[in-house]
C-alpha positions in Angstrom: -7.6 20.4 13.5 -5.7 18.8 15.6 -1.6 18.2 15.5 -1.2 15.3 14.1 -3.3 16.0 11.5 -2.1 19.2 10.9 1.6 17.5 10.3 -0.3 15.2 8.0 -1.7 18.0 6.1 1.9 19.8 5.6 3.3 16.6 4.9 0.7 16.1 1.5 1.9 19.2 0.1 5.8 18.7 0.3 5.6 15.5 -2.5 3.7 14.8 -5.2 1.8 11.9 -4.1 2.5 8.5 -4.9 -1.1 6.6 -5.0 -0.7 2.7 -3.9 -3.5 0.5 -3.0 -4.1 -1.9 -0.5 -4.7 -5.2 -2.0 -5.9 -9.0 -1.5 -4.2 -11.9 -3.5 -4.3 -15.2 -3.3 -1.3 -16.8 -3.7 0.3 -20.4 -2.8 2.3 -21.6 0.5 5.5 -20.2 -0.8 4.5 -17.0 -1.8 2.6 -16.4 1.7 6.0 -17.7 3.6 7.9 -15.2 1.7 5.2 -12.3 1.9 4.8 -13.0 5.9 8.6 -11.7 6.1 7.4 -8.3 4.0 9.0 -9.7 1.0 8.5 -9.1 -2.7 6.8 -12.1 -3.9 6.1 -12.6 -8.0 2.1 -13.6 -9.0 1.3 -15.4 -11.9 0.7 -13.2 -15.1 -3.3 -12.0 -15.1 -3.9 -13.1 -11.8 -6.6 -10.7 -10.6 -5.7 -8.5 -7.6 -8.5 -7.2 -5.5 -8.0 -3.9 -4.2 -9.2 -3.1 -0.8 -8.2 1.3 -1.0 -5.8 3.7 -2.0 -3.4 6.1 -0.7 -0.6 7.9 -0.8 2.7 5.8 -0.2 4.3 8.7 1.8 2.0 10.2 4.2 -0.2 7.2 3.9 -3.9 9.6 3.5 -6.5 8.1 1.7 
């Protein structure tokens, strides 16, 4: 084990994690303007979201 992942390791046990997932939309021209700038951006209701993985939004492990 290595450093880094050692400090990852400590990390995942100070927080309960936080699971997000990675995730592919399709959306129009001004939600892809607005999302470029790491915006929040609204979808239409039931559009399908595809996701690519998950993790944890704090210490970003899978």
């Amino acid at each position: 084990m290595n450093v880094e992942s050692a400090s990852r390791s400590a990390k995942a046990t100070e927080h309960p994690p936080t699971w997000v997932v990675a995730a592919k939309i399709v959306v129009n021209d001004a939600a892809a303007c607005v999302a470029d700038l790491h915006g929040p951006f609204r979808t239409k209701t039931e559009q399908r979201i595809d996701a690519l993985f998950a993790y944890c939004r704090a210490c970003r492990l899978a």
